[in-house]
KEKE-3310 file (N, C-alpha, C; in steps of 0.2 Angstrom, whole numbers, plus 5000, padded with zeros to 4 digits):
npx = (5004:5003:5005:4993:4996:4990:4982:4990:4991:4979:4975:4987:4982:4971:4972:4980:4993:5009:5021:5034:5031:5027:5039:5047:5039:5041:5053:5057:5046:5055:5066:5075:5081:5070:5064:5060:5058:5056:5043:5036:5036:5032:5019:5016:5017:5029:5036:5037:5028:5028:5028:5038:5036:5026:5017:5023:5017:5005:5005:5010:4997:4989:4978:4972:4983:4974:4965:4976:4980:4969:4963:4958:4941:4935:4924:4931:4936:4940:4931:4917:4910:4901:4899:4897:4904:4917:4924:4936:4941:4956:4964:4972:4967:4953:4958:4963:4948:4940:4948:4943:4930:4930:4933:4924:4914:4915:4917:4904:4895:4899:4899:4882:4879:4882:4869:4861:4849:4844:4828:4826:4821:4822:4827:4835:4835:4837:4840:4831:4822:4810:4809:4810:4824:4814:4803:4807:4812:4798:4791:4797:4796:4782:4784:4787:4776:4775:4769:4767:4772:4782:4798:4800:4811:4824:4833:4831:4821:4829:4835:4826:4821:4832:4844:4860:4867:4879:4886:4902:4918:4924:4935:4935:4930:4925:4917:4902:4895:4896:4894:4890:4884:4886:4884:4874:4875:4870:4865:4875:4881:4890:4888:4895:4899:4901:4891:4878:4863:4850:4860:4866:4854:4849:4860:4864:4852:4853:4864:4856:4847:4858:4864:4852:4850:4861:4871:4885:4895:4901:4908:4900:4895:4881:4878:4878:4868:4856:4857:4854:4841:4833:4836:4828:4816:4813:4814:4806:4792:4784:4770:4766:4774:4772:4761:4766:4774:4770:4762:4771:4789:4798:4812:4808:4798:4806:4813:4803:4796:4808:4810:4799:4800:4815:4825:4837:4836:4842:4840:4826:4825:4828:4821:4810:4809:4814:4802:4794:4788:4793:4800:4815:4822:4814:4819:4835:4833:4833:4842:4853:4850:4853:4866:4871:4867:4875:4872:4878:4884:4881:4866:4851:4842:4840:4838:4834:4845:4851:4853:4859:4853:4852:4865:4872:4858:4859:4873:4871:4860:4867:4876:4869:4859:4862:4874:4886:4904:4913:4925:4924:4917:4924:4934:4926:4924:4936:4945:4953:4948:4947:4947:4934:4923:4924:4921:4907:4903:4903:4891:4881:4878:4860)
npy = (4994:5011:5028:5042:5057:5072:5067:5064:5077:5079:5074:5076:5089:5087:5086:5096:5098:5101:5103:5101:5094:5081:5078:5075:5066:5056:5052:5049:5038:5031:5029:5034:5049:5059:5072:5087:5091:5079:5077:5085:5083:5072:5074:5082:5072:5070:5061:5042:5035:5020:5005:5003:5017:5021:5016:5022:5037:5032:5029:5042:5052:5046:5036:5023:5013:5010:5021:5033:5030:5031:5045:5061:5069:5077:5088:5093:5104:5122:5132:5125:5124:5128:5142:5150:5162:5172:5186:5187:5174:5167:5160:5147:5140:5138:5130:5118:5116:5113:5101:5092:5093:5088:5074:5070:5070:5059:5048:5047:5046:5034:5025:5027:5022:5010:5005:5007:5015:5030:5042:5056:5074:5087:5100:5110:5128:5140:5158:5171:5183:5180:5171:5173:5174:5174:5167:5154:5148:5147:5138:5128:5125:5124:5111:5102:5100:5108:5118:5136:5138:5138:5130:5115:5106:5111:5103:5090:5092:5098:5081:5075:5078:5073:5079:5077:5081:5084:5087:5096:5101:5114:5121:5135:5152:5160:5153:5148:5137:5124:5118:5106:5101:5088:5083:5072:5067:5068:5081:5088:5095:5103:5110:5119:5116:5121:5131:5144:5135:5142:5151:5139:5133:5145:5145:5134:5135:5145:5137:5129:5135:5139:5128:5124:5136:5143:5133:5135:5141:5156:5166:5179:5194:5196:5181:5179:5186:5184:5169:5172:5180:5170:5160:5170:5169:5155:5150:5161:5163:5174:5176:5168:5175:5187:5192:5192:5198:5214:5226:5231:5230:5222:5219:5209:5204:5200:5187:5178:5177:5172:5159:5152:5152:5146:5155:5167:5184:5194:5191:5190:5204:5210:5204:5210:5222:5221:5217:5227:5231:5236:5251:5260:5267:5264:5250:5252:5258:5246:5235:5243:5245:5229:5227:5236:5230:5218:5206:5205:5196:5187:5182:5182:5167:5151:5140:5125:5112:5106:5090:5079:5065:5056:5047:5041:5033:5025:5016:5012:5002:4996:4989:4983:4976:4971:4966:4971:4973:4984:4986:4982:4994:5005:5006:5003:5016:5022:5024:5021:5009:5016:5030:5030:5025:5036:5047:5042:5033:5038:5045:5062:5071:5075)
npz = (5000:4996:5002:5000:4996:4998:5006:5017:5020:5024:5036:5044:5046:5053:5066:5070:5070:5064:5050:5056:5067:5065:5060:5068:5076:5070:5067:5081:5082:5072:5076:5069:5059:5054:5041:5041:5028:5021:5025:5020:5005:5005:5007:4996:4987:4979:4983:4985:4999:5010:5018:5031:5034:5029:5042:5052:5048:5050:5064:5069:5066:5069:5060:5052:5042:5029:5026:5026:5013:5004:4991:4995:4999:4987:4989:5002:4999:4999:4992:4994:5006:5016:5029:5046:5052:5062:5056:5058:5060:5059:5042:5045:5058:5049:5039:5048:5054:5042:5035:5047:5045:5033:5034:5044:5040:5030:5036:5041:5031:5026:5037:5039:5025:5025:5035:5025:5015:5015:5016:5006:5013:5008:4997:4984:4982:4974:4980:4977:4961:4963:4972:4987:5002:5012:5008:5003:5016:5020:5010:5013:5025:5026:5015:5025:5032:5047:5049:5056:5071:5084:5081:5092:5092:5082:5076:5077:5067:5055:5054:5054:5039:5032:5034:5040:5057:5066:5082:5089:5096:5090:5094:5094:5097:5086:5074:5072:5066:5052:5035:5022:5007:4998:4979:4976:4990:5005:5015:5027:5042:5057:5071:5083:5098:5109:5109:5115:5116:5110:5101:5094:5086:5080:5070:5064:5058:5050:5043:5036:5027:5018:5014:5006:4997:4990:4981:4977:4987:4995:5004:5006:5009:5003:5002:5015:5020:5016:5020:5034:5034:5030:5041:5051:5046:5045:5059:5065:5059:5052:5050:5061:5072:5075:5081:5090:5095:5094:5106:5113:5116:5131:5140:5148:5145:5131:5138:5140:5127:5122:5127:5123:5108:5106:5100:5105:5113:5107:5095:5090:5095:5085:5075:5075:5073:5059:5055:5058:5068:5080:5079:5072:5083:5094:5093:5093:5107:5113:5112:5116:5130:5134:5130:5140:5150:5149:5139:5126:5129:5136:5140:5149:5154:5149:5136:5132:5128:5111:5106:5093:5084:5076:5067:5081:5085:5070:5073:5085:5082:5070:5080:5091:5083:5070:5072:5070:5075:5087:5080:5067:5062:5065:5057:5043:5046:5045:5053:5069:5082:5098:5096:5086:5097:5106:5098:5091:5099:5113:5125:5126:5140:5143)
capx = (5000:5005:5001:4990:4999:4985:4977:4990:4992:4972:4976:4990:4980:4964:4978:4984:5001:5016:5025:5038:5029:5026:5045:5048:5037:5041:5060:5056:5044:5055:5073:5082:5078:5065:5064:5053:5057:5052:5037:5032:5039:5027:5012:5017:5016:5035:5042:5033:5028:5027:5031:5039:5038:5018:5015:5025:5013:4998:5006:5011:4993:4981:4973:4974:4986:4972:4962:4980:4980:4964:4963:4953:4935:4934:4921:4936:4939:4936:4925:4914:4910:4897:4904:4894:4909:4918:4931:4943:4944:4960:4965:4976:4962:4950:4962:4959:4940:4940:4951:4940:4925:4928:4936:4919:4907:4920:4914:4896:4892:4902:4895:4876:4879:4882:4864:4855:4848:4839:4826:4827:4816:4827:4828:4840:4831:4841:4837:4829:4818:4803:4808:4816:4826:4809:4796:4812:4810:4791:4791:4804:4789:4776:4784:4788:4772:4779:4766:4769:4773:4789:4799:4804:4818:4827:4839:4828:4820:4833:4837:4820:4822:4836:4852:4864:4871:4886:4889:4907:4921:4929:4941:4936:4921:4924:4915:4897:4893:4898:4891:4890:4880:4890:4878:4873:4877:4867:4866:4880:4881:4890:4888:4902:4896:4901:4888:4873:4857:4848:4864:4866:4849:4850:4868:4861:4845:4855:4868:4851:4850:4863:4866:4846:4852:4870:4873:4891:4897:4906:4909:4900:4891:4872:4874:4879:4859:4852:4854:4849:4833:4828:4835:4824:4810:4812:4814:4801:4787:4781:4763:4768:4775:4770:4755:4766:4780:4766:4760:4777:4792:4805:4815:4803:4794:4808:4814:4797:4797:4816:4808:4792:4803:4820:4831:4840:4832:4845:4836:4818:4823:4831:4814:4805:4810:4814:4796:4790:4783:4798:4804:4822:4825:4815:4828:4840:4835:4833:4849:4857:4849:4854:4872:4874:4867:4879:4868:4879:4890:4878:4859:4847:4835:4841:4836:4835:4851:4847:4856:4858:4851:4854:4872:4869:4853:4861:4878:4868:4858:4871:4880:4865:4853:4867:4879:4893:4908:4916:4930:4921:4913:4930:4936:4922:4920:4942:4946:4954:4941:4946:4941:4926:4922:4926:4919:4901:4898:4901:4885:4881:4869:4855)
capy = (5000:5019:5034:5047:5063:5076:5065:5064:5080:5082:5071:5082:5097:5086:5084:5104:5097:5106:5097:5099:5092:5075:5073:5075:5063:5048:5051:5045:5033:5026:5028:5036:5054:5061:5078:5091:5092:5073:5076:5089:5080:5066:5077:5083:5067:5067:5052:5037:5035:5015:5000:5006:5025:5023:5014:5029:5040:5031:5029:5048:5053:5043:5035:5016:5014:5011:5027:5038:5029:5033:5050:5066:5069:5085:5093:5098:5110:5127:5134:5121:5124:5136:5146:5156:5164:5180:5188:5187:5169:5166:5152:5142:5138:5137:5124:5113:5114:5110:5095:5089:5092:5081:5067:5069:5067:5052:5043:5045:5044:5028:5021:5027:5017:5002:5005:5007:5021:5038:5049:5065:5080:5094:5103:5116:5132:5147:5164:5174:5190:5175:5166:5176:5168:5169:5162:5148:5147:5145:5132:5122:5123:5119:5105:5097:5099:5111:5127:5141:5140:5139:5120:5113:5103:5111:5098:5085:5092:5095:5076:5071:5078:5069:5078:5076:5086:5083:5092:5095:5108:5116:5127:5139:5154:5161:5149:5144:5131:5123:5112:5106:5096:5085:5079:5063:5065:5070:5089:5089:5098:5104:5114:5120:5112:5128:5138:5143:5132:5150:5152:5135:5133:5151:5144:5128:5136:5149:5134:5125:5140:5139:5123:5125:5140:5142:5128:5135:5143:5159:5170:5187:5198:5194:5176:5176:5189:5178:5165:5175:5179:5163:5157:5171:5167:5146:5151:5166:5165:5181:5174:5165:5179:5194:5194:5190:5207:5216:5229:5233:5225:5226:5212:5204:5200:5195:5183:5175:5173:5169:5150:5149:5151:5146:5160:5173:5191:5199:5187:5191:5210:5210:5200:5214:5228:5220:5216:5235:5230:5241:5259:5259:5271:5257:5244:5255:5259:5238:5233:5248:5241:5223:5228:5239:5224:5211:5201:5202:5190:5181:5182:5180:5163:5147:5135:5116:5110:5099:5082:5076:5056:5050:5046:5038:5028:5019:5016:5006:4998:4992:4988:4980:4970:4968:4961:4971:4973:4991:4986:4982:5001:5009:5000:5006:5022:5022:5027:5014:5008:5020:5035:5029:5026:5044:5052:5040:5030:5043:5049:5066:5069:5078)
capz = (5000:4995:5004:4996:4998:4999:5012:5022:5023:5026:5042:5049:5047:5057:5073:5071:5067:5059:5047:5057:5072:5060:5057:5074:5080:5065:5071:5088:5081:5068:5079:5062:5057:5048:5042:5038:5020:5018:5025:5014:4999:5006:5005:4989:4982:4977:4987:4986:5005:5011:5022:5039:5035:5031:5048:5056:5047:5052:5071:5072:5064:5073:5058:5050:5036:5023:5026:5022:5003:5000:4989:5001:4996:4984:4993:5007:4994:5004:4992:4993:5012:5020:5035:5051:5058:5063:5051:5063:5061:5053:5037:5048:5060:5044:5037:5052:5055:5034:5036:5051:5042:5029:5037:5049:5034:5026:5042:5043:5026:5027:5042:5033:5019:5029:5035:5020:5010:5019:5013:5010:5011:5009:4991:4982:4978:4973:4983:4966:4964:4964:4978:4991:5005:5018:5003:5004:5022:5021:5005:5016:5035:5021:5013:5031:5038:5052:5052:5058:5076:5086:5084:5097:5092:5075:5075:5074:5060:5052:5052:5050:5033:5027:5033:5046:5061:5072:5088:5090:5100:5085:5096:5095:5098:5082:5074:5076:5060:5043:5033:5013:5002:4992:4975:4976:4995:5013:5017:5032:5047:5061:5076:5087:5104:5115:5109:5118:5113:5106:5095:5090:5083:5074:5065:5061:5052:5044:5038:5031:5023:5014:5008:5001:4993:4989:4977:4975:4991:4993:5009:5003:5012:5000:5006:5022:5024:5013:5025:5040:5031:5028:5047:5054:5046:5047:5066:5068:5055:5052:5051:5070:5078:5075:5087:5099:5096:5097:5111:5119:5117:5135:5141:5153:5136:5126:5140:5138:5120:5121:5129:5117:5100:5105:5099:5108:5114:5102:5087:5094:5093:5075:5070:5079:5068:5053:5052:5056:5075:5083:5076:5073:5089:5100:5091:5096:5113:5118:5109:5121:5137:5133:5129:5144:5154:5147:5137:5122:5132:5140:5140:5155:5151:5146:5133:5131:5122:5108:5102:5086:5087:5068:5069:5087:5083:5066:5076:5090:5078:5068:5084:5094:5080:5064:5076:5071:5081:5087:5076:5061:5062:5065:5052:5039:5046:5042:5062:5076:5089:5102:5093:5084:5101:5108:5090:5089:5106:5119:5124:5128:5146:5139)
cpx = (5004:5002:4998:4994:4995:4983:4982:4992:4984:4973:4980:4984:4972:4967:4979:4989:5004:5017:5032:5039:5028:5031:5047:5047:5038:5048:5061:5051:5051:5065:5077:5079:5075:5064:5057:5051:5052:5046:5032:5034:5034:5021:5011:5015:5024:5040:5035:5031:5024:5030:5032:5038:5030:5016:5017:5018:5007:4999:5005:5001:4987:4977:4974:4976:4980:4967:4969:4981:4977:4963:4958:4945:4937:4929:4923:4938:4935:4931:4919:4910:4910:4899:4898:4902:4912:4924:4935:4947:4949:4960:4968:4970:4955:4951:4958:4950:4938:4942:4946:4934:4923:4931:4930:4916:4911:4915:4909:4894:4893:4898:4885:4875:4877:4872:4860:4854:4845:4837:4828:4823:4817:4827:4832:4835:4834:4834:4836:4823:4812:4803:4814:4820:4818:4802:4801:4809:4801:4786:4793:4796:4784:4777:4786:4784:4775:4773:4767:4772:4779:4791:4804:4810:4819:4831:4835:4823:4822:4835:4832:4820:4825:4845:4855:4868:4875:4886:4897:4909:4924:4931:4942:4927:4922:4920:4909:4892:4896:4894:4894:4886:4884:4882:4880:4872:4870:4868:4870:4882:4885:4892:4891:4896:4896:4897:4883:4868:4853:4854:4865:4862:4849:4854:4865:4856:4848:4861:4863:4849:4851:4864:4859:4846:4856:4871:4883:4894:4902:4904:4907:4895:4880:4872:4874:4869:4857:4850:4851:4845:4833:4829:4830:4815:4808:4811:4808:4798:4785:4774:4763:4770:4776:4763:4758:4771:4777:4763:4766:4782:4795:4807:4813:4800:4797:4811:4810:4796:4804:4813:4804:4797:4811:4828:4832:4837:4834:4841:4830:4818:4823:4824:4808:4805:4811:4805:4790:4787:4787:4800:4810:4826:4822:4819:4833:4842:4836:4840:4855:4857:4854:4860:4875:4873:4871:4878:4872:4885:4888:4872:4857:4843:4839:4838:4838:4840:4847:4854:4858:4857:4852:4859:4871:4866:4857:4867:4874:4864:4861:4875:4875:4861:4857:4871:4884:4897:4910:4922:4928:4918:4918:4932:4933:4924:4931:4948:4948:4950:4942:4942:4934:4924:4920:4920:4909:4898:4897:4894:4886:4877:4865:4851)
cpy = (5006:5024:5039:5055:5069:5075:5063:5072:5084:5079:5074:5087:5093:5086:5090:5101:5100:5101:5094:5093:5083:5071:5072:5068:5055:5047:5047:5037:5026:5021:5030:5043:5057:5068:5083:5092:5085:5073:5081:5089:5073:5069:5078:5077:5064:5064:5049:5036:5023:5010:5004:5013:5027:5021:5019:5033:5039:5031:5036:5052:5052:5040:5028:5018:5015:5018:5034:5035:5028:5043:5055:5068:5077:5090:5095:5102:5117:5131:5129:5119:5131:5136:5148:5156:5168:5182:5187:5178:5168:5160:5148:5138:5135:5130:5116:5110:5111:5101:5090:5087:5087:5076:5064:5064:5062:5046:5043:5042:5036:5023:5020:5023:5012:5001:5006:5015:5025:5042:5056:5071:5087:5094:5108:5119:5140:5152:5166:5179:5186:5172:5169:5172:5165:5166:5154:5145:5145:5139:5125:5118:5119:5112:5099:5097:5104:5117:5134:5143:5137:5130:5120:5110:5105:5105:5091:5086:5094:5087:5072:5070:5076:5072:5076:5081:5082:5089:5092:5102:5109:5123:5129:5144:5159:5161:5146:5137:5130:5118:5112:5102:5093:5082:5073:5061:5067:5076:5086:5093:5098:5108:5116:5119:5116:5132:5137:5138:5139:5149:5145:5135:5139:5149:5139:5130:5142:5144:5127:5129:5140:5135:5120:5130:5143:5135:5129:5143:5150:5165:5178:5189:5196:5186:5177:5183:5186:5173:5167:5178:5175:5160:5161:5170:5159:5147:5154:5167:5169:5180:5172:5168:5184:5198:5196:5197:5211:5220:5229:5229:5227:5218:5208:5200:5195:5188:5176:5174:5171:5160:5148:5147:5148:5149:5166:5179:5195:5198:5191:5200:5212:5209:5206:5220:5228:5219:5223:5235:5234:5246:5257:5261:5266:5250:5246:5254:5252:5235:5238:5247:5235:5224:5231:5233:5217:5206:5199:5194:5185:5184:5180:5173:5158:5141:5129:5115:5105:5096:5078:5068:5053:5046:5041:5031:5023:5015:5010:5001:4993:4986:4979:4975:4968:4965:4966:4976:4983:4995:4987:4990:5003:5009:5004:5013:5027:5026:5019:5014:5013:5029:5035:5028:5033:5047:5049:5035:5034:5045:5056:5067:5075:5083)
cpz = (5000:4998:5000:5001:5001:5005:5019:5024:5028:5035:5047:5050:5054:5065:5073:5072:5062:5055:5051:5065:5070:5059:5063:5077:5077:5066:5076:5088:5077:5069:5073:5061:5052:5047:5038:5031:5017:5020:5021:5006:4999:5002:4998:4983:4976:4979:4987:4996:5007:5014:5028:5039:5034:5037:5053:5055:5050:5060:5073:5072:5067:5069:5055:5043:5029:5021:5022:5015:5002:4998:4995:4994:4992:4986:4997:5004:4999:4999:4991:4999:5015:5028:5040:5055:5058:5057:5053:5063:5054:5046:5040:5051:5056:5040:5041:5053:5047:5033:5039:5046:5036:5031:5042:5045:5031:5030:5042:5038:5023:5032:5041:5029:5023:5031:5032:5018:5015:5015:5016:5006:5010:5003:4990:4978:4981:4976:4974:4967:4965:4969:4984:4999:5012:5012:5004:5006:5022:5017:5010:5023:5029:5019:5019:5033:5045:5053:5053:5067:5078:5084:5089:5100:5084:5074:5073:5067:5054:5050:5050:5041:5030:5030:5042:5051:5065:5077:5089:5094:5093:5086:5094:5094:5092:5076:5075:5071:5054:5043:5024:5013:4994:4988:4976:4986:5000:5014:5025:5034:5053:5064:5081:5095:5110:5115:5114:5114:5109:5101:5092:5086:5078:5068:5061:5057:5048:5041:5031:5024:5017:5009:5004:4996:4987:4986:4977:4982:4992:5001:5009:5008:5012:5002:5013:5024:5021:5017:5033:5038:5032:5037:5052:5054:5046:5054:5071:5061:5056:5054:5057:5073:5078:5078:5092:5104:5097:5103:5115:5122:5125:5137:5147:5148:5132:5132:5140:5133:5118:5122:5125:5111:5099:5101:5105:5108:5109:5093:5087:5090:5087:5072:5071:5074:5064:5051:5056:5062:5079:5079:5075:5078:5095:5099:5095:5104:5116:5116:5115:5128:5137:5132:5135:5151:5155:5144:5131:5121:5133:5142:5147:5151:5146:5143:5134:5125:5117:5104:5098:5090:5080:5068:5075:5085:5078:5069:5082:5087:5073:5072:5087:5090:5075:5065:5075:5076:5080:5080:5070:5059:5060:5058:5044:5040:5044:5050:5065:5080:5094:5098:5091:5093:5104:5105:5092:5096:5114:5121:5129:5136:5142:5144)
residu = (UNK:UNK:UNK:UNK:UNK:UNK:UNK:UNK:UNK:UNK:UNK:UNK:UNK:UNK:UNK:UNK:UNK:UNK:UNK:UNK:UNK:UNK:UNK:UNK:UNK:UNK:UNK:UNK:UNK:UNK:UNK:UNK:UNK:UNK:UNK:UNK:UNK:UNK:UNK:UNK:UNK:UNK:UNK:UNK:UNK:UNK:UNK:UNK:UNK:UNK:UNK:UNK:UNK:UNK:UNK:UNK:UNK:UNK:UNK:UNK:UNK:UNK:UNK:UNK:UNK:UNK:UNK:UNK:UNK:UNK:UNK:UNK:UNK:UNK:UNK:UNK:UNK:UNK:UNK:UNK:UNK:UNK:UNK:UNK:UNK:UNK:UNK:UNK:UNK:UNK:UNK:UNK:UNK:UNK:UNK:UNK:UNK:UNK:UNK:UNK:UNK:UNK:UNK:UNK:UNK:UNK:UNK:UNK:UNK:UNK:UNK:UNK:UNK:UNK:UNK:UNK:UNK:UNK:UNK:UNK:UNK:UNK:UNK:UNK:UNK:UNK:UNK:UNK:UNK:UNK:UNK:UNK:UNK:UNK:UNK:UNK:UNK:UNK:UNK:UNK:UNK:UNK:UNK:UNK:UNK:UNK:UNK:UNK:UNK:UNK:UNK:UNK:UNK:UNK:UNK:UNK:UNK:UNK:UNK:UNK:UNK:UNK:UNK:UNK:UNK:UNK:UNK:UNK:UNK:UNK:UNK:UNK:UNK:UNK:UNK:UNK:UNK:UNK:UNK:UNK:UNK:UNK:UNK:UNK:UNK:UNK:UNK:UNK:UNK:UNK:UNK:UNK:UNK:UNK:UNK:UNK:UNK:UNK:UNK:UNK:UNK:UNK:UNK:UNK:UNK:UNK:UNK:UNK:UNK:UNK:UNK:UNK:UNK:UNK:UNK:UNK:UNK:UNK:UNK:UNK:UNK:UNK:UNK:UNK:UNK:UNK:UNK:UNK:UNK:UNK:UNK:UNK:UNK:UNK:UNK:UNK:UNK:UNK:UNK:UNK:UNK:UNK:UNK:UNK:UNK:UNK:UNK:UNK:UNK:UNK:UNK:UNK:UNK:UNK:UNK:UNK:UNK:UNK:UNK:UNK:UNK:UNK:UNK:UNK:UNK:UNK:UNK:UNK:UNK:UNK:UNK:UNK:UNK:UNK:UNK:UNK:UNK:UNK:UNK:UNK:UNK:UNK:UNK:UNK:UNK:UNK:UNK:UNK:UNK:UNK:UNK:UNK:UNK:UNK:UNK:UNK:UNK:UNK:UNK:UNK:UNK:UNK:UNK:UNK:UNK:UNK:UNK:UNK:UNK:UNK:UNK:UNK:UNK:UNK:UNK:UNK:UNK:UNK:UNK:UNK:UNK:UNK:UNK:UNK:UNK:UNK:UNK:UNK:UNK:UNK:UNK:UNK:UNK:UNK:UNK:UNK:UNK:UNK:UNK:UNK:UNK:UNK:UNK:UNK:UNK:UNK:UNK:UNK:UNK:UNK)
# end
């Protein structure tokens, strides 16, 4: 077996490894020296890499020889990979949470197969002067069955439709989602594990958004409102809650529809003004309370975290009724049992 160059450099980058942090540690594995140059002569694809020097790789790496000689999905390509996150977040960090990202989705979709086909209820339908991003949002409740009132678990309906979510830490709070939608593949998700439940569910319905939108992904200003259109209105139907903004907004109010709707006060007020129930100077003035109060840090009034269960469920099922072993998963999913372990059997407390 030969190493795939690319892939192993997608493998460093999912460890936040240097190159020269790789030679370093294949030195100490291999008792001869390895140098930084070889290892990016690896990557490259200009040294064959195999026998003792591949099982280094796989040792220092963390991942079984035949997953580094298989080529990287082309969907890890960065523009192929919707964002919610701050401009401050550098490309180093970007690199790695991209790296991840595809090595997650390798795994599920891997692990998926094995259990069979999934429907799916999720459709691409470009933003357009006919279809704008809340007509989207309204088409998308309609074609769920969903209505107009608050959901109670986004996440699961998310999954119910057909895609998939992950909860993970992706160190760092600049960051609050990514996803893609590979053709042929599962719209894929996931949601930085730190954030508040309010924020997650916002990012998560603004990255559904997108990969219903955004066929070809791109970091610009008109998508990134695009999709927060569409997530304020998949979240806070106009027709659902604009009785409720109604008669005087103050933060005793929004506390109380922060629980009903599951978004943040800050969301709440946004939704308040954008739909002409608040002035711009009562915007103002709540946005200036809430700020001077500390809420841009941290909100009064906590919601119910939510869980992804797709992932999980097939994993126990596979496990528990199809007999197969933790190995045999690993194995598929291109991971050594400790980790699948970590990554897909942990459970979360709820």
């Amino acid at each position: 077996m030969e190493a795939n160059g690319p892939m192993l450099a997608q493998a460093r980058e999912t460890r936040k490894l240097q190159q020269a942090d790789v030679a370093r540690a294949m030195s100490d594995t291999l008792g001869e020296p390895v140098s930084q140059g070889y290892v990016s002569r690896a990557e490259s694809g200009k040294v064959a890499v195999a026998g003792a020097r591949l099982e280094a790789f796989s040792q220092v790496l963390g991942y079984p020889v035949p997953t580094l000689c298989e080529p990287p999905d082309p969907e890890s390509a960065v523009g192929l990979i919707h964002h919610r996150k701050k401009a401050s977040l550098g490309a180093p960090a970007l690199r790695v949470i991209h790296a991840n990202l595809s090595y997650q989705r390798r795994q599920v979709d891997r692990v998926l197969r094995t259990s069979g086909t999934r429907e799916l209820g999720l459709f691409r339908l470009p933003a357009s002067a006919e279809d704008s991003p809340a007509d989207i949002a309204g088409i998308l409740r309609e074609k769920l069955g969903l209505g107009d009132g608050p959901l109670a678990d986004l996440t699961a309906v998310v999954e119910d439709a057909g895609g998939v979510v992950l909860r993970r830490d992706l160190g760092t709070r600049e960051l609050d989602a990514v996803s893609l939608w590979p053709e042929g593949a599962f719209p894929f998700f996931v949601v930085n594990d730190s954030a508040p439940a309010d924020r997650m569910r916002f990012s998560l319905s603004h990255e559904l958004g997108h990969v219903l939108m955004h066929e070809k992904p791109g970091a610009t200003p008109v998508q990134e409102k695009e999709a927060d259109q569409f997530a304020s209105e998949f979240l806070m139907p106009a027709a659902g809650i604009r009785n409720s903004l109604r008669g005087g907004l103050d933060l005793a109010t929004l506390e109380k529809l922060k629980l009903v709707w599951g978004v943040s006060m800050a969301a709440l007020t946004r939704r308040a003004r954008d739909l002409g129930v608040l002035s711009d100077w009562q915007y103002r003035n709540l946005v200036i309370e809430m700020s001077t109060l500390g809420y841009k840090l941290q909100e009064p009034v906590h919601i119910r975290p939510e869980f992804p269960s797709t992932v999980a469920n097939v994993v126990s099922d596979l496990i528990h009724v199809r007999g197969m072993t933790v190995e045999q998963l690993a194995a598929t999913a291109g991971l050594f049992p400790a980790e699948f372990e970590q990554l897909y059997l942990a459970t979360s407390s709820q």
